[in-house]
Structures are given as structure tokens and as C-alpha cells.
C-alpha positions as CSV (number, residue, x, y, z in Angstrom):
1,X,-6.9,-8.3,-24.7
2,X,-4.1,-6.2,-25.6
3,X,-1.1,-5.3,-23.3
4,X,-0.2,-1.5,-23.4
5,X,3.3,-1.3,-22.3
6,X,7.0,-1.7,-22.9
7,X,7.2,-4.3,-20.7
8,X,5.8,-8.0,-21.3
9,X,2.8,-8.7,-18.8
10,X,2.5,-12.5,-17.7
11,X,-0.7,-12.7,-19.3
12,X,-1.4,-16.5,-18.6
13,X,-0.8,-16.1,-14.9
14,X,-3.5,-13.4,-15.0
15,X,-6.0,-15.5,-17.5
16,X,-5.6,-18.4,-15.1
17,X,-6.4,-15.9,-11.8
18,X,-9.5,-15.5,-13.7
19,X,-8.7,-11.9,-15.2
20,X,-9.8,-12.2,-19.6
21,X,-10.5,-10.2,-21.8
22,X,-9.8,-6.7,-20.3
23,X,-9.4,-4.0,-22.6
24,X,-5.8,-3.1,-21.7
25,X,-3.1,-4.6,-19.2
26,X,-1.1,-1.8,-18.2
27,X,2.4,-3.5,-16.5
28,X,4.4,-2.2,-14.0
29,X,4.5,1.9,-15.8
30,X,7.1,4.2,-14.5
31,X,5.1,7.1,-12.3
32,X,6.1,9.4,-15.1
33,X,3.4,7.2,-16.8
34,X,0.8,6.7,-14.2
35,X,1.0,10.0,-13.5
36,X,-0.3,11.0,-17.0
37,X,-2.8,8.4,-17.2
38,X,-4.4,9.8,-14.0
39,X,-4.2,13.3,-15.4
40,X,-5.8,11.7,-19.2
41,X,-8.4,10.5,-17.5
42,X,-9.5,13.5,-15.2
43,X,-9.0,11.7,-11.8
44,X,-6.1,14.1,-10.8
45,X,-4.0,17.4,-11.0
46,X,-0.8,18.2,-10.2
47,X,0.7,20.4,-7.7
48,X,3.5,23.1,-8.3
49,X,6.0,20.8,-7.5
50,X,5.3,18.2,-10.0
51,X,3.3,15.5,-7.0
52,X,0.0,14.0,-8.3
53,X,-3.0,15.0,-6.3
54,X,-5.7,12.6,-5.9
55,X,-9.3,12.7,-4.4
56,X,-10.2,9.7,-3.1
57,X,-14.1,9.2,-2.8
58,X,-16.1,8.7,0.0
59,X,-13.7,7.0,2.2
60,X,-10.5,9.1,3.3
61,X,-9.6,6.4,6.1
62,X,-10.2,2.9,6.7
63,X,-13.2,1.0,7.2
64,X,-12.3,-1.8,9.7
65,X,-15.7,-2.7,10.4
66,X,-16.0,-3.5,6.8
67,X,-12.4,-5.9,7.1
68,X,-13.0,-9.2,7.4
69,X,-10.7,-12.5,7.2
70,X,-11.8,-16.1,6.1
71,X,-12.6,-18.5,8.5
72,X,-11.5,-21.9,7.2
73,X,-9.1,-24.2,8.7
74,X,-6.3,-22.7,8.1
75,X,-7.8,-19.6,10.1
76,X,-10.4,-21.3,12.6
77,X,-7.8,-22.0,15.5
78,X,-5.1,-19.3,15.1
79,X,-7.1,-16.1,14.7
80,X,-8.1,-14.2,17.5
81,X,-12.1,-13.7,16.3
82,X,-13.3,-10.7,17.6
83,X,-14.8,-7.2,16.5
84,X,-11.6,-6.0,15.0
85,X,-10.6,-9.5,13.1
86,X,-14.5,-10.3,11.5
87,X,-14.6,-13.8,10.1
88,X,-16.6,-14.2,6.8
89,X,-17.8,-17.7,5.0
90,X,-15.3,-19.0,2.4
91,X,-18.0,-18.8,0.2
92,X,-18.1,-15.2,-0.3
93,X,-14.8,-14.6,-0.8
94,X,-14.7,-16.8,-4.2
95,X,-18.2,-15.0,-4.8
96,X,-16.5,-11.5,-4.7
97,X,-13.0,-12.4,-6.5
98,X,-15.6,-14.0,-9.5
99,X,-17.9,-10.6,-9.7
100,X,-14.9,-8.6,-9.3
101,X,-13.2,-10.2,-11.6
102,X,-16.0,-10.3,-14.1
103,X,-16.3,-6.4,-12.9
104,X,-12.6,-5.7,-14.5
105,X,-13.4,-7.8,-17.3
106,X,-14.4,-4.8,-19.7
107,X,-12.0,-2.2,-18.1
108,X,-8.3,-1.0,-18.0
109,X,-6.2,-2.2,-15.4
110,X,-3.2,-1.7,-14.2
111,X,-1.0,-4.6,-12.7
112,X,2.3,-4.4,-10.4
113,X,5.1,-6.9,-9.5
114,X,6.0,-5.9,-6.4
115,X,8.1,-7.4,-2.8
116,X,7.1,-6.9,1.1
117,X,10.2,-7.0,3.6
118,X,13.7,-5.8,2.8
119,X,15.4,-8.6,4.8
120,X,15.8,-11.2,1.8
121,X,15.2,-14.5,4.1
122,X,11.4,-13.3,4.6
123,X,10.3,-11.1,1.4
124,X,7.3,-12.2,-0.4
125,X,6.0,-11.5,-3.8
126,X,3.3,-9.5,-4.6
127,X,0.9,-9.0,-7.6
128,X,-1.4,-6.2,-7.5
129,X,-4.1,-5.9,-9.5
130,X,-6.0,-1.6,-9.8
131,X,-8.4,-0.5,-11.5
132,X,-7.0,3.1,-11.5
133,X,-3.2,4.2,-12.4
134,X,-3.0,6.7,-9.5
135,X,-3.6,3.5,-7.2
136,X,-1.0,1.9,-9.1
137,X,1.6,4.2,-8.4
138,X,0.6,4.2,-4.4
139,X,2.0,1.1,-5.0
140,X,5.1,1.5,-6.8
141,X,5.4,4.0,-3.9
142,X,5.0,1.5,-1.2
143,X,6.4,-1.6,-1.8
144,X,9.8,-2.4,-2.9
145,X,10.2,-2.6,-6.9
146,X,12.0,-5.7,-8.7
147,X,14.7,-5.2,-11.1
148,X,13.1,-4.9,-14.7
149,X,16.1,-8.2,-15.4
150,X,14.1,-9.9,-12.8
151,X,10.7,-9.5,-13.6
152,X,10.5,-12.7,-16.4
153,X,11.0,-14.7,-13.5
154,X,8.7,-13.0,-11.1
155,X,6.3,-15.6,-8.9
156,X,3.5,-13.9,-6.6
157,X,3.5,-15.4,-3.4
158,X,0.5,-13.1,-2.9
159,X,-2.2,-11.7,-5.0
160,X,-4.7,-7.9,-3.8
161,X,-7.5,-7.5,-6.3
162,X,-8.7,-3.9,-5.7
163,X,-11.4,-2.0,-7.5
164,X,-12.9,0.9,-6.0
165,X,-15.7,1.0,-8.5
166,X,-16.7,-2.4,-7.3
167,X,-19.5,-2.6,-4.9
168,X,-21.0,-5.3,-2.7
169,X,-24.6,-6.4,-2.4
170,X,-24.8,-7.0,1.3
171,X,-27.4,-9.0,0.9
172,X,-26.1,-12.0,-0.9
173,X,-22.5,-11.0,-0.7
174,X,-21.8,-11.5,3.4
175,X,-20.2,-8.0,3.9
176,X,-21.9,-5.5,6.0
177,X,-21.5,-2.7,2.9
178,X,-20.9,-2.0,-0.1
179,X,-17.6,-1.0,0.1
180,X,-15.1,-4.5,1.8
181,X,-11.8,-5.6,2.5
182,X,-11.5,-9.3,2.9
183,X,-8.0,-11.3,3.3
184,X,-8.1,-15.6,3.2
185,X,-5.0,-16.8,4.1
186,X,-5.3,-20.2,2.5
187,X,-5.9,-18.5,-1.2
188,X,-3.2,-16.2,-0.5
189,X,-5.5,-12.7,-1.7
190,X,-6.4,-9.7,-0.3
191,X,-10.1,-8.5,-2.2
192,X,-10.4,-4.0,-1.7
193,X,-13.6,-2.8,-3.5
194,X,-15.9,-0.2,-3.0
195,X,-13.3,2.3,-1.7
196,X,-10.5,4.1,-3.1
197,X,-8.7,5.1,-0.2
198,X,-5.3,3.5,-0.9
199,X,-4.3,2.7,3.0
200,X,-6.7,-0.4,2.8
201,X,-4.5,-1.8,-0.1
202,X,-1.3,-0.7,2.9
203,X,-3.2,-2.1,5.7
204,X,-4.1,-4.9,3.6
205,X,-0.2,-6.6,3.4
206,X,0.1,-5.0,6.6
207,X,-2.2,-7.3,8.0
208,X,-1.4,-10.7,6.2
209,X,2.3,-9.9,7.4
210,X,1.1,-9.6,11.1
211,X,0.0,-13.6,10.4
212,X,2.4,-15.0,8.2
213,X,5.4,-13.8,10.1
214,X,4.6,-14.3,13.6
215,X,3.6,-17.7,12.9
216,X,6.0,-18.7,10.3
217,X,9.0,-17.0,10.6
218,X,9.1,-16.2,14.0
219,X,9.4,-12.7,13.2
220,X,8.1,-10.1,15.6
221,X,5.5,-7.6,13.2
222,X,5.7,-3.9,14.4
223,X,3.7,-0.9,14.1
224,X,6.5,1.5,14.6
225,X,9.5,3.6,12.5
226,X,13.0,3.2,12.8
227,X,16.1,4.6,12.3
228,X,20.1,4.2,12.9
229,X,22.6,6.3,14.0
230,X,26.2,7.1,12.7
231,X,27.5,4.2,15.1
232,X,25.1,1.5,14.1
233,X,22.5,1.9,17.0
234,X,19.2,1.2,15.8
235,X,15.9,3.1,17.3
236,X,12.5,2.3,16.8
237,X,9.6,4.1,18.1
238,X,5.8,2.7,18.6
239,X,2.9,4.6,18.1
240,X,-0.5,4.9,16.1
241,X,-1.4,6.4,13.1
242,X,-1.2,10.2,13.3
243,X,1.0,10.0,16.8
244,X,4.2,11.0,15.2
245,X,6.2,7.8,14.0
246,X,7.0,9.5,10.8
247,X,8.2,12.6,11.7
248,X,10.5,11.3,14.7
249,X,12.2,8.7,12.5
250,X,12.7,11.6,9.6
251,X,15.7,12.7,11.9
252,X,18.2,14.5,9.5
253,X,21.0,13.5,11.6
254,X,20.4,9.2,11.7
255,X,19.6,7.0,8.7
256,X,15.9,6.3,8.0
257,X,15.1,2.3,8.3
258,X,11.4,3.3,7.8
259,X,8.5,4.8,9.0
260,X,5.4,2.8,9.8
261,X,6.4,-1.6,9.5
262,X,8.8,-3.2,10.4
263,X,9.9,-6.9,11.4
264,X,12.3,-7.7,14.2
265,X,13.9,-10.9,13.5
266,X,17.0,-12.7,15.6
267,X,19.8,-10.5,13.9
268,X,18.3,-7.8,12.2
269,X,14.5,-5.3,12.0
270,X,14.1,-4.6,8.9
271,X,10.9,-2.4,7.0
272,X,8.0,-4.1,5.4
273,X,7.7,-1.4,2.9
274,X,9.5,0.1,0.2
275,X,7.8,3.8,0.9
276,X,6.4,6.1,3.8
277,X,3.0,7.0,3.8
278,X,3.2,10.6,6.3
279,X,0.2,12.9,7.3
280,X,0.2,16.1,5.7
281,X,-2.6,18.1,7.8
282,X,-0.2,21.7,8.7
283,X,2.6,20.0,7.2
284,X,5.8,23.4,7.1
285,X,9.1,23.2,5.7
286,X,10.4,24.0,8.7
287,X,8.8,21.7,10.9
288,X,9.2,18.4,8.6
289,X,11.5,19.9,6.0
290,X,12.3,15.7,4.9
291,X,8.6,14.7,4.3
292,X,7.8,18.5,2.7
293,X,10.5,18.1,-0.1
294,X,9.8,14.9,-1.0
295,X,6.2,15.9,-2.5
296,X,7.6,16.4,-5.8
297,X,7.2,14.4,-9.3
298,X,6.2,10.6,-8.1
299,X,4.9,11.2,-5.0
300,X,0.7,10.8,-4.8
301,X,-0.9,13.0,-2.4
302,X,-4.3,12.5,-1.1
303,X,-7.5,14.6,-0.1
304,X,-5.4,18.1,-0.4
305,X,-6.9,21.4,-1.5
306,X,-5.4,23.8,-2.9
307,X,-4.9,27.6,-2.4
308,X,-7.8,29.5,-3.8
309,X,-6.1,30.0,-8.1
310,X,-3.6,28.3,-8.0
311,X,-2.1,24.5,-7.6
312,X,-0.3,25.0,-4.5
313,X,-1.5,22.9,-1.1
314,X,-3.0,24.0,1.3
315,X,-1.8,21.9,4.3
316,X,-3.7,23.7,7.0
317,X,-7.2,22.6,5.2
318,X,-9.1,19.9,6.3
319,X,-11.8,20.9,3.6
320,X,-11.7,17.3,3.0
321,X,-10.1,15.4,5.7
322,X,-7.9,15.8,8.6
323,X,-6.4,13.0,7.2
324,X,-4.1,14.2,4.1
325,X,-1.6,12.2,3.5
326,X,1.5,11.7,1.0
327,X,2.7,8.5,-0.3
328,X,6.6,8.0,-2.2
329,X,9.1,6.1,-2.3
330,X,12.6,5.7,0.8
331,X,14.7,7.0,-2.3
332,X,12.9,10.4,-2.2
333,X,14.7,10.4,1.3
334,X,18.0,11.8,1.2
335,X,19.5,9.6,4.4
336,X,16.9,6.7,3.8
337,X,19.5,3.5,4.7
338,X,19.8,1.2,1.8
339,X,18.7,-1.9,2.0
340,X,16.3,-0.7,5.0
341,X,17.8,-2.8,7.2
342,X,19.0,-2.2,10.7
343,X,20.6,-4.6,14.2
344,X,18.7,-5.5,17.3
345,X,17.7,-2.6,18.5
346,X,19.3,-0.5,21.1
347,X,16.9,2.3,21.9
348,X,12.4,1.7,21.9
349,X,10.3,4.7,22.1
């Protein structure tokens, strides 16, 4: 096993998760890196304003039919079972971590320390494991980055496993396909394989937080975005995916909070996140001028085309998908509120 980076990775926490004798650790690379490593090995390009531009696979959306959530006793009395939370068998889950692990076993990978909610009285830790770098920087884009001082003392709360070359036997493994997202609560990990569509590693966290806080912290989780004006007033607006969250709360006139999670505690709502992860399908300057000049170096865009010779997007094409999107991080913001913090809110949309 050798470790190729600057950085020191915490290679007995990883041999005792059941990760050995990989080829190569990569831990917690700048994007400038990533980004080359994705162009090196030929799963990228680059656009004309320096974003990395990733395909990826079969899957350009989430599979919830293919989610599922152990049922042990931890989970048996406090989910709600039904077709959107799918229990599966304890079983399969230390079944899947062992052949996914055993999967990474003769590859690269690429490991992040990483934190989930800005408010400091509920963050948690998080160690993600990918199998690809452009993956990795999704999440360097997503969820709030340590302080390289801290990282020696870094403890993950929370582990996500995710290998998009990994596939499930559905016959033995207790998934309906090959491709399978599967949370247990009582191991505290998230196992992604068989798709490379990096919203299931978002939704993932996303959906462990909608548990842990509720029920824990008394924290209210919310599918919304948020922002604050000059006096303090705090705004949040509900919606799903693709209804316009992002580009309300991208109001060059208030201070972004966030864009897509959020927690709304006694005192304070606060984002989950550390990025925004925006739709791109007809995205204009002129329209969304925020979200269109923060596609530059670092940000990873997603099932884009480009126009015919040369490497600028297309944003009108849905050659792929309707559902292009752009992942970065609140600093590519210009009025993003630091921390991401805001008061009780005074306006819901």
C-alpha cells in the first residue's frame, strides 16, 4: 500500500474499516489535483473556463427504488417503512461493505475528511471513501473542508463507501439491481455502488441527517435554500429538486446561507452543506449570472455537451439529460455568508 500525497492518510483507521492493500491512497488532494487525475485517466475534459466536465454512466439521477436502509433495532420502530424508505437484512449490508471492500482492494482510491452542518453544536464527521478523483472533488465541493492543522486529529463520526464500478448480484446480495444505495444507522455507513451519479453520495448524508437530527438533536431537517438580508432577516424557501431553490436564494442583493439543506434549530438554521449543487439545463448569464460564473476551475459539471469544436457548454442540450448539473463550493459565491449560518427565520417561501 503506498500513500500518494502530501498529506499523511490515517492508514490504520482505513486497514481496520477493512480497506488493505490498495494500490494507492490518495488523501484529501486540492481540486487542482483531482482535476488532473480525472483528465490522466480519460474520465473528463475541461471546459473553456477551466470547470471539469464529467459523464456519469448510466444513471444521471437517483435510483430511490434501489435505496434501502437496515432494519435492525435501532431502525425497526422509528422508520417509517414504506416504498420510499425500503428496509434490507443486516446481513447484506456487511455482505456488500466486505465485496466492496475486497472490490477496492487492487485499485486507487481516493479518501476525504470532510464535516456536515455549519452550526458547530451538531456537525459530524465524515470519511468518504471514491473510487474515482472527479467523485472526490464532488465532495470537496459539497461538504465543508477541515483545516489541514486539524486533520491529525480528525475522527469520522460517519463513513460512505462508494464505487461506481461495483455491482450487485441481486440474487444473493438482497438489492433489487445491480447498481444500490444502502444506509444502517447502527454501523454509521452509507454503501453507493453500481452508479456514478454523485447526488446519491448528496442524498446519501442528506438522508442520515433527516434521522439523526430530528431524533437526536431536535433539529428540524429541510429541503429548502436560504438566505439573509442586510438587516439580519433570514428567508428560506421550500421546494423540490429542479423547482427553483437555487436560483431564488442566489439573490445578488441578500447573503446566501445555502441552497438545498438546511437545519433549523432553537436559535439559528444553518446549511448542511459546504457547496450548492444547481441545475444547468438553459442556464444564461443573464438569468443566473451567480451560478454561471461560478463554473470555473474546481467546479465539476455533469452530463453537459458541448458546442459542436469546441469545449464550450451547451446548456440548452439535453443530449444527455435534462438533468445537468454543477457542483462547487459557497466560496465560489461572492455574497455566500460565512459561517452559513442565519436566525429564526422571518420570511418561508
Amino acid at each position: 500500500m503506498s500513500v500518494s500525497t502530501m498529506l499523511e492518510a490515517p492508514i490504520r483507521a482505513l486497514g481496520e474499516l477493512g480497506l488493505l492493500n490498495t494500490q494507492n491512497i490518495y488523501y484529501q488532494l486540492t481540486p487542482a489535483q483531482l482535476t488532473d487525475q480525472a483528465l490522466t485517466r480519460g474520465e473528463a475534459a475541461v471546459n473553456n473556463t477551466g470547470a471539469l466536465v464529467i459523464k456519469t454512466g448510466k444513471f444521471t439521477g437517483r435510483s430511490p427504488k434501489d435505496k434501502f436502509t437496515v432494519k435492525d433495532e435501532l431502525t425497526t420502530d422509528t422508520v417509517d417503512w414504506n416504498e420510499f424508505n425500503i428496509a434490507i437484512d443486516e446481513k447484506y449490508f456487511f455482505q456488500l461493505k466486505e465485496k466492496m471492500l475486497q472490490y477496492l482492494a487492487d485499485k486507487e482510491v481516493w479518501v476525504r475528511d470532510c464535516f456536515a452542518c455549519a452550526d458547530e453544536k451538531f456537525k459530524l464527521s465524515l470519511r468518504v471513501i471514491n473510487e474515482q478523483p472527479a467523485h472526490n472533488l464532488f465532495c470537496y465541493n459539497m461538504f465543508m473542508r477541515p483545516a489541514e492543522k486539524d486533520l491529525d486529529t480528525f475522527l469520522p463520526s460517519w463513513h460512505v463507501i462508494q464505487a461506481p464500478g461495483f455491482k450487485a448480484d441481486p440474487a444473493v446480495d438482497g438489492t433489487r439491481s445491480e447498481n444500490f444505495a444502502i444506509i444502517s444507522f447502527k454501523n454509521k455507513t452509507i454503501l453507493i455502488g453500481g452508479s456514478g451519479y454523485t447526488g446519491e453520495i448528496k442524498k446519501g448524508i442528506f438522508t442520515m441527517l433527516n434521522f439523526v437530527l430530528p431524533v437526536r438533536a431536535n433539529v428540524l431537517s429541510m429541503h429548502c435554500s436560504a438566505n439573509v438580508g442586510r438587516d439580519g432577516d433570514t428567508a428560506i424557501f421550500f421546494g423540490l429538486s429542479g423547482t427553483g431553490k437555487t436560483t431564488l436564494s442566489a439573490d445578488p442583493n441578500r447573503m446566501l446561507i445555502g441552497d438545498d439543506e438546511h437545519g433549523w434549530a432553537d436559535e439559528t438554521v444553518f446549511n448542511f452543506e459546504g457547496g450548492c449543487y444547481a441545475k444547468t439545463i438553459d442556464l444564461s448569464e443573464e438569468k443566473e449570472p451567480e451560478i454561471f460564473h461560478a463554473i470555473k476551475q474546481g467546479a465539476l459539471v455533469e452530463n453537459t455537451t458541448f458546442l459542436p469544436g469546441t469545449n464550450i457548454i451547451d446548456f440548452t442540450s439535453k443530449a444527455i439529460t435534462e438533468n445537468t448539473r454543477v457542483s462547487y463550493p459557497l466560496h465560489f459565491i461572492s455574497n455566500a455568508l460565512k459561517p452559513s449560518i442565519g436566525k429564526t427565520p422571518k420570511n418561508i417561501f
